[in-house]
Phi, psi and omega in degrees: 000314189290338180289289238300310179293319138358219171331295192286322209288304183306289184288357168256039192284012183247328195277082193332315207262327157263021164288288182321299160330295163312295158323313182300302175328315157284323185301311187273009176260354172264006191292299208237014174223109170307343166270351187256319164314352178259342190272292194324276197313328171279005179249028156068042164292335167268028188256305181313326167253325156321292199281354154274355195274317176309307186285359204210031184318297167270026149223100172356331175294283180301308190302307171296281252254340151266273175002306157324296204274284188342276192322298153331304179257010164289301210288006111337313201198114190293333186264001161273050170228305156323287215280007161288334194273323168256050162237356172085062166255021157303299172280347168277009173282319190298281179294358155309318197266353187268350204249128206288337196235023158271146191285210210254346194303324165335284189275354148309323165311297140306337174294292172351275171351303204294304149324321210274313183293353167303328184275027184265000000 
């Protein structure tokens, strides 16, 4: 977890397609362990996928697949959830739903993100 966020999410951040890869990874490794949705955050996976959804606006890969593993670990915890709201994943959700050529599975998906982070 700590390479993913780390090592690969940094040094490939321009690179979409092992961004996109990397977000999936974490979405599954956080599917189903609380210990591993407690490693992600502490190795600063949601600072890591939020800027990935910002850099990687128009790709579909990334946008699902960080947005996802977000949604996972919102419906975990009110306080990972706090720290998506102070890492701004608000306004980049906000510009996910303003941009015409994200698909629509997408943008249900944030919308979702979204909700959950309203009840906070």
């Amino acid at each position: 977890i700590e390479r993913i966020t780390g090592d690969v999410m940094d040094v490939h951040r321009q690179d979409a397609a092992v961004i996109a890869q990397a977000a999936g990874a974490l979405r599954n490794l956080a599917l189903n362990s609380d210990d591993n949705k407690k490693r992600i955050v502490a190795a600063g996976g949601i600072a890591r996928l939020v800027q990935a959804l910002d850099d990687h606006a128009h790709s579909s890969s990334v946008q699902d697949n960080a947005s996802w593993a977000l949604m996972v670990l919102a419906w975990s915890q009110r306080s990972l959830r706090r720290q998506m709201l102070d890492a701004g994943v608000v306004k980049t959700v906000q510009k996910i739903l303003a941009d015409e050529t994200v698909v629509e599975e997408t943008k249900e998906r944030v919308r979702t993100l979204l909700s959950k982070l309203e009840a906070v």
